[in-house]
N, C-alpha and C positions, 0 to 999 in steps of 0.2 A: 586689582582685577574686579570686574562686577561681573554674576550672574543672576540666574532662577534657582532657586530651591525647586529641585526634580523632587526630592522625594525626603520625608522625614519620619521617624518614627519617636514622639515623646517620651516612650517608655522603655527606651534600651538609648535612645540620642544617636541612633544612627541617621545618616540622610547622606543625602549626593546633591550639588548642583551641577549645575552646567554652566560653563563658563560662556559670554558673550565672545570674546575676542579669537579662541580660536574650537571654541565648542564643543570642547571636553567634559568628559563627567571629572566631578570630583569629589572624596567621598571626604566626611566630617571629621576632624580631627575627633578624639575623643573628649578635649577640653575645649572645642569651637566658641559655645556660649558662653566660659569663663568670661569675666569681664567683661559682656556685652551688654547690650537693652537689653535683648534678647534673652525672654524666658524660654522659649520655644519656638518654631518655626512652620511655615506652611506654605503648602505645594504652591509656585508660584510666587510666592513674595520675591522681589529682588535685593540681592543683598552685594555689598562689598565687601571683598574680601581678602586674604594673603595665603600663601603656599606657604605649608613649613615643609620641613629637611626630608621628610616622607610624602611629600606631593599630595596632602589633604588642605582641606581649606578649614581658615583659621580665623582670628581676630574679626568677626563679623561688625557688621554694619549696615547703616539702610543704603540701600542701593537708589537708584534714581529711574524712572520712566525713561529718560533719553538715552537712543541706541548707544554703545558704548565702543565702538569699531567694530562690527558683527561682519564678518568673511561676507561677500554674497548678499548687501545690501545696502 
């Protein structure tokens, strides 16, 4: 799945994105950045991502500029 980082907070590692394909929020795992580039994250960057067992996003990654199947475009 790829979206946008809606929202992130550095100093508690909450955030939300938004997924492109059917444009849901989704809120961060609490171990999201475990094992990623990623030190941190900001509003807007695109990232790739997975769903765990409680429907947060997880195993992040850089996400890509090109639309990724966006409903309505």
């Amino acid at each position: 799945m790829q979206g946008v980082v809606k929202a992130y907070d550095p100093s508690s590692g909450d955030g939300v994105i938004m997924c492109d394909s059917d444009m849901n929020d989704y809120e961060l795992a609490p171990n999201a950045l475990d094992g990623s580039i990623f030190r941190m994250l900001r509003q807007g960057q695109r990232v790739i991502f997975q769903l765990n067992a409680n429907k947060q996003a997880t195993q992040l990654s850089l996400g890509s500029e090109i639309d990724m199947k966006t409903p309505g475009y």
